[in-house]
N, C-alpha and C positions, 0 to 999 in steps of 0.2 A: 504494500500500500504506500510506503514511505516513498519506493520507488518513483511509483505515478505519479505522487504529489512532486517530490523534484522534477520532473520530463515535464511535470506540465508548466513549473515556475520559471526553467530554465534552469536549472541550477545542479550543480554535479550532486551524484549520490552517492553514499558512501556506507556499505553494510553495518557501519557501526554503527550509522543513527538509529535501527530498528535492536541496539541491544544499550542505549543510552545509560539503561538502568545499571547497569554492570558497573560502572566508576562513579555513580552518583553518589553511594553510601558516602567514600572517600571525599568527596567538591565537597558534598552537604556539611562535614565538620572541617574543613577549610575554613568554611565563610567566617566571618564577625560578624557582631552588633553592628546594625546600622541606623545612622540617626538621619531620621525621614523628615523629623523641622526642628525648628529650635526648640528642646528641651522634649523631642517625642526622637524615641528609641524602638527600635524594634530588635528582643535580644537574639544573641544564636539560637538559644532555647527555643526561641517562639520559632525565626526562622526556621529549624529545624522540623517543628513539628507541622507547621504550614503547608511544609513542600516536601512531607514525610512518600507521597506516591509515587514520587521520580525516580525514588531506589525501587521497585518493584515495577515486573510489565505491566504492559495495558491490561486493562481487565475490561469486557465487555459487559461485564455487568453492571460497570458505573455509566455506560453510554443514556444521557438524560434523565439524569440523578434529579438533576436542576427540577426537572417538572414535579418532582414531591417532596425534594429538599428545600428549593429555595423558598421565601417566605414572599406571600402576597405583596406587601409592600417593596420587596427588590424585586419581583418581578416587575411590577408597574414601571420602579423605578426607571427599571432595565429599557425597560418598554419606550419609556419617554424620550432616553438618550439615544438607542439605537432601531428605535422600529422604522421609523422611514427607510433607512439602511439596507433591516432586512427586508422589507417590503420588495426594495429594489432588486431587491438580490434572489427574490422568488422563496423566502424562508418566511413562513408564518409568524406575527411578532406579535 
């Protein structure tokens, strides 16, 4: 799939993006804290557990999680910010 999506962007492919997860454990405790504004932090800690699915493959069980996780309110939100968008783009918003 990774494939087709490069061929179609233009862009070279490389086998390793479909095993990404493999060296993620290791980046993921790399990083630091990072300070997002003045006197707002976001720690490793949090980083870490945020972006905890990157160390693991895809899972097709999470494919539109969104529609019973996400909360009314982000939904709309979402809706406000990007539904023209997807309107155009042919995806239901």
């Amino acid at each position: 799939m990774i494939e087709r999506v490069c061929r179609f962007l233009d862009l070279p492919y490389d086998p390793a993006m479909e095993r990404y997860f493999e060296g993620a454990r290791r980046r993921m405790y790399d990083i630091a804290d990072l300070a997002v504004a003045p006197g707002v932090t976001i720690t490793k800690a949090e980083r870490v557990a945020a972006n905890a699915l990157v160390m693991s493959p895809p899972n097709s069980d999470r494919i539109q999680r969104w529609k019973t996780e996400m909360s009314k309110q982000d939904k709309a939100a979402y809706r406000r910010v990007a539904g023209d968008v997807l309107s155009q783009l042919g995806y239901a918003a």
